[in-house]
DRENMI-229163 format. One record per atom (N, C-alpha, C): residue in one letter; x, y, z. Coordinates in steps of 0.05 Angstrom, whole numbers, padded with zeros to 5 digits, always signed. Example, Ala and Ser with C-alpha at 12.3 -4.5 7.8 and 13.67 -1.06 7.14 Angstrom:
2
a+00264-00114+00156
a+00246-00090+00156
a+00264-00066+00156
s+00257-00045+00142
s+00273-00021+00143
s+00258+00001+00157
! end
This chain:
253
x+01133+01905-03219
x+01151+01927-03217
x+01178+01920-03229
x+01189+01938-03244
x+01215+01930-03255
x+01228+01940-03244
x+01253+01929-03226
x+01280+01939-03208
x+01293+01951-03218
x+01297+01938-03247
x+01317+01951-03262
x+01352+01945-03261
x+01336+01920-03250
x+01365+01901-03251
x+01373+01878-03269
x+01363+01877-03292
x+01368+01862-03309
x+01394+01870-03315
x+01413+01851-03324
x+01440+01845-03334
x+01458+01862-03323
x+01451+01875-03302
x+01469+01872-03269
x+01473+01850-03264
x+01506+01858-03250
x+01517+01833-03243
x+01512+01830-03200
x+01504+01804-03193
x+01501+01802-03160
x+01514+01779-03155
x+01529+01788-03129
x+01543+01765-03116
x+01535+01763-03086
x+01538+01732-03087
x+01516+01725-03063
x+01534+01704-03050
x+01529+01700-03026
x+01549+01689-03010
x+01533+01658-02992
x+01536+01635-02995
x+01526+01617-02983
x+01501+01617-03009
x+01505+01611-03031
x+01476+01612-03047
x+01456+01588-03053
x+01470+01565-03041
x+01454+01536-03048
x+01437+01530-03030
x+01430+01537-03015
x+01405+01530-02995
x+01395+01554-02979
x+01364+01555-02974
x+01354+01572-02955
x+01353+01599-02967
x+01354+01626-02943
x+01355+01651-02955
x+01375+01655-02974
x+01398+01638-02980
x+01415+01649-02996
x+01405+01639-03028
x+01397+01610-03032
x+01389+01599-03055
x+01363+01621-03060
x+01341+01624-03044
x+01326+01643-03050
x+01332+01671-03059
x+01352+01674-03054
x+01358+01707-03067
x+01376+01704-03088
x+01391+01686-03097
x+01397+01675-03124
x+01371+01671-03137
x+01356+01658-03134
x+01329+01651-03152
x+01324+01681-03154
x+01310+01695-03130
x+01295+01727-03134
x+01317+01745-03157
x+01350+01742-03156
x+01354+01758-03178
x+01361+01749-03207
x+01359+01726-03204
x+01362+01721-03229
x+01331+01713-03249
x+01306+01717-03226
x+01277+01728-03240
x+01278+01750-03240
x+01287+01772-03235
x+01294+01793-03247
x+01310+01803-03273
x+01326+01779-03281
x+01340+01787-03300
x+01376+01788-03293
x+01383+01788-03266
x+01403+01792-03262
x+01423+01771-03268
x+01448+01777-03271
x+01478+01757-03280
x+01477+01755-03237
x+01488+01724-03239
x+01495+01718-03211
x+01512+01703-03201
x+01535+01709-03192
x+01552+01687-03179
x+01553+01686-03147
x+01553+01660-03147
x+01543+01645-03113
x+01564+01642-03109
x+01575+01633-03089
x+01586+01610-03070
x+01582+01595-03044
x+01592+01566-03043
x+01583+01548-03010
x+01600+01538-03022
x+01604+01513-02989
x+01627+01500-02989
x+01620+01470-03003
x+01598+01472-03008
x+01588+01431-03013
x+01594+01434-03046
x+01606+01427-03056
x+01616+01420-03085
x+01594+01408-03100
x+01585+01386-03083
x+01558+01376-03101
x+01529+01398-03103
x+01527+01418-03079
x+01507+01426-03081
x+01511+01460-03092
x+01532+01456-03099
x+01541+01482-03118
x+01537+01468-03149
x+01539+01447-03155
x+01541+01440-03178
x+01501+01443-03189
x+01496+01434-03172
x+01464+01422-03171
x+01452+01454-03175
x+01459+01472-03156
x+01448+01498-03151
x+01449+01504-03182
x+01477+01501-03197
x+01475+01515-03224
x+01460+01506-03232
x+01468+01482-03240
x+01444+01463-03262
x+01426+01474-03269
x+01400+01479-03242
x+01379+01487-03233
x+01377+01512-03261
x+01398+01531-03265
x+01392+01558-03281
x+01409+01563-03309
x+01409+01526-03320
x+01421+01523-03342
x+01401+01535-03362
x+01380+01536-03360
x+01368+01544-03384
x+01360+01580-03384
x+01362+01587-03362
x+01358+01612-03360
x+01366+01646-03368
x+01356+01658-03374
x+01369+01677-03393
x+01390+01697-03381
x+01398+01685-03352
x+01416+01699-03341
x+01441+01680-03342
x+01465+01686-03330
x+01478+01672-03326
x+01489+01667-03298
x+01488+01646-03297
x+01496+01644-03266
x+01518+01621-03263
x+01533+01621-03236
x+01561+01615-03238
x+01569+01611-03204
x+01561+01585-03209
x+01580+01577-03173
x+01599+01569-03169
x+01617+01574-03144
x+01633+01563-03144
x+01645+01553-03119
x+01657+01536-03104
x+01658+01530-03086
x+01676+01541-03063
x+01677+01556-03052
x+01689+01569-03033
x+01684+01567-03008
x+01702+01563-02975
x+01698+01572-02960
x+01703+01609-02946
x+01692+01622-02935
x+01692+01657-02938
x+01707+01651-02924
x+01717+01634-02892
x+01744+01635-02885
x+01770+01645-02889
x+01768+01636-02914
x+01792+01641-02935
x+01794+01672-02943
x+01812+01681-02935
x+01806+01714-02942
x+01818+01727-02971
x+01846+01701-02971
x+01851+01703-02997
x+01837+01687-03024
x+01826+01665-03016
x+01808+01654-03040
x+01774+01673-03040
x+01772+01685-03024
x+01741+01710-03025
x+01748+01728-03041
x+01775+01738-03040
x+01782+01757-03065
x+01786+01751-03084
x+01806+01728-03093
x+01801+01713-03123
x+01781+01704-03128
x+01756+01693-03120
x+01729+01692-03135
x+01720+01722-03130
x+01713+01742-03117
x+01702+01767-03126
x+01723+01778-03151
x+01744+01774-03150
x+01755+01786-03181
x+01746+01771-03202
x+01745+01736-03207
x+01741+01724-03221
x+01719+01738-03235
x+01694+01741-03213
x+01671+01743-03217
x+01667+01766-03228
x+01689+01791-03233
x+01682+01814-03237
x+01692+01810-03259
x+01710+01799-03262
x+01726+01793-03295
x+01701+01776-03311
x+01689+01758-03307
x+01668+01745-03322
x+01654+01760-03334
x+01642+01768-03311
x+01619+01798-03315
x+01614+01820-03332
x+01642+01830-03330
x+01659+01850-03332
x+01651+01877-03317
x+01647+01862-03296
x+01636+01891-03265
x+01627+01871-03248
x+01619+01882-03223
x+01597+01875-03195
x+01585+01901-03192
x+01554+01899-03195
x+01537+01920-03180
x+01524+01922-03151
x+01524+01887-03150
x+01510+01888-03126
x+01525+01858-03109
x+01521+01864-03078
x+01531+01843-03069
x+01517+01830-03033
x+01514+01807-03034
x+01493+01807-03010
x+01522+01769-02992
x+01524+01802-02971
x+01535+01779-02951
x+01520+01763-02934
x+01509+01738-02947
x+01494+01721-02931
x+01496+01697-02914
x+01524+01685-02921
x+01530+01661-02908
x+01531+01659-02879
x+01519+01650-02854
x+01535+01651-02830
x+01550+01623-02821
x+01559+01621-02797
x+01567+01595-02791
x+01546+01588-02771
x+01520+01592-02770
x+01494+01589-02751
x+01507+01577-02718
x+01528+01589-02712
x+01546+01577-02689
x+01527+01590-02662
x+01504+01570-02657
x+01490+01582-02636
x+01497+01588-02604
x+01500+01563-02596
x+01508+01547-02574
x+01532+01568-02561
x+01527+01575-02543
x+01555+01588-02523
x+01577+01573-02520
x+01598+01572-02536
x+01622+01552-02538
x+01643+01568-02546
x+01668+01564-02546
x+01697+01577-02551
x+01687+01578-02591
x+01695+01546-02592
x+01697+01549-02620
x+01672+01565-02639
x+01656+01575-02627
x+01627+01589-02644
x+01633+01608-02642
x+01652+01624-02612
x+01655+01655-02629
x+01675+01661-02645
x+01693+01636-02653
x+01717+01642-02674
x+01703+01633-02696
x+01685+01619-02699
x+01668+01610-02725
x+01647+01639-02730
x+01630+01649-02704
x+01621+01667-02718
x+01636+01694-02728
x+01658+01701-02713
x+01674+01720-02725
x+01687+01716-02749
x+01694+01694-02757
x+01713+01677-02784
x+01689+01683-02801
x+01662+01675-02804
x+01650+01669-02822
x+01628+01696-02823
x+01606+01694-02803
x+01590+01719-02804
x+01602+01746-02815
x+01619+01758-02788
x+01626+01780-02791
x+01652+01781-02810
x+01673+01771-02808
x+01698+01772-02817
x+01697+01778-02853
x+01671+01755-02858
x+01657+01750-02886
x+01658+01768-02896
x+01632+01776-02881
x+01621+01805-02892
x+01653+01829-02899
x+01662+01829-02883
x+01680+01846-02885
x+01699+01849-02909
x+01708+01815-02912
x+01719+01813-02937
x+01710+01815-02968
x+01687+01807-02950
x+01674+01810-02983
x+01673+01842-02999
x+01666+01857-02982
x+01660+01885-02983
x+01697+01892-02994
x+01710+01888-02967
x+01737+01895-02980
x+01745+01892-03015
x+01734+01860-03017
x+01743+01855-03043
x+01726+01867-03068
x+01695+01876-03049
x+01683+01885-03079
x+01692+01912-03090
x+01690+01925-03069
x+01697+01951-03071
x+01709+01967-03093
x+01734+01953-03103
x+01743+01972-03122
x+01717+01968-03157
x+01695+01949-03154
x+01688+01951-03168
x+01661+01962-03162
x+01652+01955-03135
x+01627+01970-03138
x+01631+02002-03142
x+01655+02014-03133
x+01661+02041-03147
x+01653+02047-03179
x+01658+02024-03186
x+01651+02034-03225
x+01628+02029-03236
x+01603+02026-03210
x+01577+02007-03220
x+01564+02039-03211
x+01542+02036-03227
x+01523+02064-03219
x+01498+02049-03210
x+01504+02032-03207
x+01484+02017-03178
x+01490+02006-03162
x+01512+02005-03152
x+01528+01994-03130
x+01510+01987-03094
x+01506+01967-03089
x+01496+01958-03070
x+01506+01947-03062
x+01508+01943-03024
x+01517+01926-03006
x+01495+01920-02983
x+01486+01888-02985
x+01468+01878-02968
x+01484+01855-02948
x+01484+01851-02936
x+01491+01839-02907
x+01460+01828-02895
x+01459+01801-02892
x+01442+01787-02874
x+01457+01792-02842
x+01437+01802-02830
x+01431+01805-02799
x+01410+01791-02787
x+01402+01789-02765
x+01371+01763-02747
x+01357+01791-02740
x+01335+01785-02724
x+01325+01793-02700
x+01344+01796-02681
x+01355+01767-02680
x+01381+01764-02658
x+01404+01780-02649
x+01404+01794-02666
x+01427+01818-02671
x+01412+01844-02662
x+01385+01845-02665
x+01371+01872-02647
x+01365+01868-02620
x+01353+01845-02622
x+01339+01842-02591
x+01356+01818-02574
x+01354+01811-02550
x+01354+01792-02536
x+01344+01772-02547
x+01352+01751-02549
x+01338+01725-02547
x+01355+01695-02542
x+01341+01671-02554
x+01360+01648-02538
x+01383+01647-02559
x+01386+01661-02577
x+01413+01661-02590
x+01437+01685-02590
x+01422+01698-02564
x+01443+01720-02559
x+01476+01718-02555
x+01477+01697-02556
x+01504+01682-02543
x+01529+01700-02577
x+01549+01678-02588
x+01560+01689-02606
x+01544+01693-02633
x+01524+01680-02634
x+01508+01680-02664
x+01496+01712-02665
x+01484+01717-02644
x+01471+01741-02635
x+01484+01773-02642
x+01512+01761-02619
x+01523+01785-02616
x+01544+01796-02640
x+01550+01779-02657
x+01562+01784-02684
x+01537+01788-02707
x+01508+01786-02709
x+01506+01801-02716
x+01489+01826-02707
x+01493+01827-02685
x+01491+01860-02684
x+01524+01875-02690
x+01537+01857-02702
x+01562+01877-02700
x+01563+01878-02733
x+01556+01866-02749
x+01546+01867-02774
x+01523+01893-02777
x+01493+01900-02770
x+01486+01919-02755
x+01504+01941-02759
x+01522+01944-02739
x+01543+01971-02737
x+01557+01973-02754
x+01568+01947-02758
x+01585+01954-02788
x+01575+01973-02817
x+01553+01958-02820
x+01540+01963-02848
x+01536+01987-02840
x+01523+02000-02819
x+01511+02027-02812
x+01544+02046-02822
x+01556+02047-02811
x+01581+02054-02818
x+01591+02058-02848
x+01592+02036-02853
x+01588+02035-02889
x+01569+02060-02898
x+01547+02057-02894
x+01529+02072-02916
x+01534+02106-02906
x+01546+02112-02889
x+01550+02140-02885
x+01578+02147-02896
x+01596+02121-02894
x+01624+02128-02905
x+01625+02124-02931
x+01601+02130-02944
x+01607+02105-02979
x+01582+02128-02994
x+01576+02143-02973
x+01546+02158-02992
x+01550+02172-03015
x+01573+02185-03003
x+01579+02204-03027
x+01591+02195-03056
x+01596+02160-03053
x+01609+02160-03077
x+01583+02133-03082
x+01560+02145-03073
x+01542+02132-03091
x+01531+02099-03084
x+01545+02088-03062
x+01545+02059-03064
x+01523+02059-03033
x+01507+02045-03030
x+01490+02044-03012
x+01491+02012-03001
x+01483+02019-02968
x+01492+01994-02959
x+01474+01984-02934
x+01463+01971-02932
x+01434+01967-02914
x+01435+01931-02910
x+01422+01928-02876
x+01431+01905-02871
x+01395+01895-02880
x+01385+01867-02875
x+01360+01855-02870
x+01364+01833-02840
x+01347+01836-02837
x+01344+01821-02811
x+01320+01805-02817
x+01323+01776-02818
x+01299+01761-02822
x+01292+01747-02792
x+01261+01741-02785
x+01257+01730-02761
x+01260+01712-02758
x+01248+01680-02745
x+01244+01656-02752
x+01238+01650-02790
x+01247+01631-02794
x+01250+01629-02827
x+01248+01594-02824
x+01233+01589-02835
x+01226+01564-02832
x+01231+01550-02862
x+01242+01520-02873
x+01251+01517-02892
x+01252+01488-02888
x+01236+01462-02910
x+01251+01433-02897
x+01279+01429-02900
x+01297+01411-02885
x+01316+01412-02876
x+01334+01436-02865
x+01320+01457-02857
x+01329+01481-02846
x+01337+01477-02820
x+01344+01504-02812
x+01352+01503-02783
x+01336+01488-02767
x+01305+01505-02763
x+01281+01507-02755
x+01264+01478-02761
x+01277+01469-02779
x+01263+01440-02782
x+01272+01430-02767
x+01298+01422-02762
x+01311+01407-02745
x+01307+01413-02712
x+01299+01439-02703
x+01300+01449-02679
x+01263+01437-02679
x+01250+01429-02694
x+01228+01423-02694
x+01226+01387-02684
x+01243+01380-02693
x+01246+01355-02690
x+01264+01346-02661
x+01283+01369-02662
x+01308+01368-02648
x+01304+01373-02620
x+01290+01392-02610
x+01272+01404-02593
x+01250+01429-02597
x+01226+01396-02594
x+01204+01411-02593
x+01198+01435-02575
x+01203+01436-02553
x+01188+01459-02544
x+01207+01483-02549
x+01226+01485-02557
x+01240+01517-02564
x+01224+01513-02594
x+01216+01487-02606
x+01201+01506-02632
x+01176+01512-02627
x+01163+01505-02609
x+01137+01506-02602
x+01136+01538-02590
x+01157+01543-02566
x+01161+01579-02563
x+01164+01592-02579
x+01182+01581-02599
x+01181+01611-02621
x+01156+01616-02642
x+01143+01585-02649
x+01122+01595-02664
x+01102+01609-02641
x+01100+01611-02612
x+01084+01622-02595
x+01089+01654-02597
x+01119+01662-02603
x+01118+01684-02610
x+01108+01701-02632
x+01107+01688-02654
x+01098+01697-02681
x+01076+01704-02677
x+01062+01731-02679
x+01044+01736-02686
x+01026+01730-02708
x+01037+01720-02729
x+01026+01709-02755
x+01021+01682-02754
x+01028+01669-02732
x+01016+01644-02728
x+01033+01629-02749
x+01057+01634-02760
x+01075+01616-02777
x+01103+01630-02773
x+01123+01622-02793
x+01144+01627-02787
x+01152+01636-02816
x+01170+01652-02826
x+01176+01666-02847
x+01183+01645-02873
x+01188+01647-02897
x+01203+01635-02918
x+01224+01649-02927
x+01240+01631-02935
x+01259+01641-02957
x+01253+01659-02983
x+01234+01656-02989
x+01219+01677-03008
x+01219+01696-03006
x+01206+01703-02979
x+01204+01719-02966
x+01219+01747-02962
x+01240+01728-02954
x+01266+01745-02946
x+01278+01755-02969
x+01287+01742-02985
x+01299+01747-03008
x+01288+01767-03033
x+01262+01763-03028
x+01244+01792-03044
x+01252+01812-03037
x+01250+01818-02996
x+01266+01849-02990
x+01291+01848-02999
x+01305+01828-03000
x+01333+01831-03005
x+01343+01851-03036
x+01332+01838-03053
x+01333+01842-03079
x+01328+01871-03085
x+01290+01869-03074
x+01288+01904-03080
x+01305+01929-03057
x+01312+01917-03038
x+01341+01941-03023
x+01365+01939-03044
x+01369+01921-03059
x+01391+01918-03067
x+01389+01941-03092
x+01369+01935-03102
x+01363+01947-03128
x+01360+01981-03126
x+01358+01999-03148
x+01368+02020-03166
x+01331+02027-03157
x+01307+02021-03158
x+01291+02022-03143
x+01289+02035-03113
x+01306+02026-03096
x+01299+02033-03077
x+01334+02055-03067
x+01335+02066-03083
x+01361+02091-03095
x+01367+02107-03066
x+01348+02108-03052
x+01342+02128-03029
x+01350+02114-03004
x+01348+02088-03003
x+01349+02073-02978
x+01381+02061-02971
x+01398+02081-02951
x+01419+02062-02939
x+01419+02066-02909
x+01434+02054-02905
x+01439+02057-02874
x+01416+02043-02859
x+01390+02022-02864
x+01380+02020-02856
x+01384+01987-02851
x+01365+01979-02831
x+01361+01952-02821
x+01331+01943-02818
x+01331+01927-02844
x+01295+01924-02859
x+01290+01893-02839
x+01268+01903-02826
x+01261+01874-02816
x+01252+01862-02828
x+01254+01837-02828
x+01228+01823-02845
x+01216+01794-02830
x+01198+01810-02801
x+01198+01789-02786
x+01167+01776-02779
x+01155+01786-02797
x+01122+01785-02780
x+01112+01798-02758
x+01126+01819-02745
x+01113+01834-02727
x+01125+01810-02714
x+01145+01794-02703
x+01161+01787-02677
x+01169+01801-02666
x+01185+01826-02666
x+01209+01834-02654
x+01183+01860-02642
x+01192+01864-02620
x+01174+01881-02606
x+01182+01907-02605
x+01209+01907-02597
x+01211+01937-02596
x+01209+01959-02623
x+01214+01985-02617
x+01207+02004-02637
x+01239+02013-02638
x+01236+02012-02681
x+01259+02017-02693
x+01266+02043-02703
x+01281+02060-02687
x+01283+02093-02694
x+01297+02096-02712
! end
């Protein structure tokens, strides 16, 4: 299927490892122009490398989203390269699980605050894109109860409300805005690896939950990502696409 996002420009947030490096890869096999950012200098360098030969262009750079004034000078940078942004996927979190002071100023600084800025800063350009998309990574965690309900949880269900907000306040001028919620996502050196190693039996519960008898990929996730993002799926905002294996139990109205 062609998305129809070739030489569209996407900006992606946390792009060197995991769901985020995966949805760099998914649009730039589509054809898409892509600028990343993370904070590891070496693994922003490495991430490019990776798509030196590729017929897109892609362009990292090292940023913390913290920064509210350096998130707007790389989204302008990035729009000046380009010469536009069509699409943009707030993915980075600060995975601040643990019930502690400093995790809900990390998840508010980074998860939510992120998202926010980023959007702030894209804005005046996704106005001039006639495919204008806004994607936000959300959990399970953010719908339902679970052992990360603490600050990781509850910021993003407030991501969730936010985005929902967005796509009713943004419809009319065309720009659509939908969160994904991935379930367990399993990856080596991932979260989940480590919680595998780290403590076995919370990994041993959650694969007990999976109905699929595994735990999701980065692939995975980043396929829905791409095609919500895309000129393809023209009709879809305001929504929150699971992509969990039939984990999450309750029913999504």
């Amino acid at each position: 299927m062609d998305l129809k996002i070739a030489t569209k420009t996407a900006l992606v947030t946390g792009g060197t490892k995991g769901i985020g490096r995966a949805i760099v890869e998914a649009f730039v096999a589509e054809g898409a122009n892509v600028a990343f950012c993370a904070r590891n200098a070496e693994e922003v360098a490495a991430c490019e490398a990776t798509f030196a030969d590729s017929p897109s262009t892609v362009i990292g750079s090292v940023l913390n989203v913290r920064d509210a004034a350096a998130l707007t000078a790389w989204v302008d940078s990035s729009a000046k390269t380009f010469g536009g942004i069509d699409m943009i996927v707030a993915n980075v979190s600060a995975l601040a699980i643990p019930d502690t002071p400093e995790n809900w100023v990390d998840s508010f600084e980074v998860d939510l605050m992120g998202t926010v800025n980023l959007v702030n800063a894209a804005m005046p350009y996704l106005e001039q894109s006639e495919a204008a998309s806004i994607v936000a990574i959300s959990s399970v965690s953010g719908r339902e109860v679970d052992f990360a309900s603490g600050p990781y949880g509850t910021f993003k269900t407030a991501i969730i409300g936010y985005i929902a907000g967005l796509a009713f306040q943004l419809a009319e001028k065309g720009i659509r805005a939908n969160t994904v919620s991935p379930g367990n996502t399993y990856e080596p050196g991932g979260v989940w690896s480590g919680i595998e190693t780290g403590n076995p039996d919370l990994y041993s519960f959650a694969m007990g939950l999976n109905p699929t008898g595994r735990m999701g990929t980065p692939q995975e996730i980043a396929s829905g990502v791409v095609f919500l993002s895309s000129p393809v799926s023209s009709r879809t905002t305001g929504t929150n696409l699971l992509i969990d294996g039939a984990l999450t139990r309750g029913i999504q109205f």
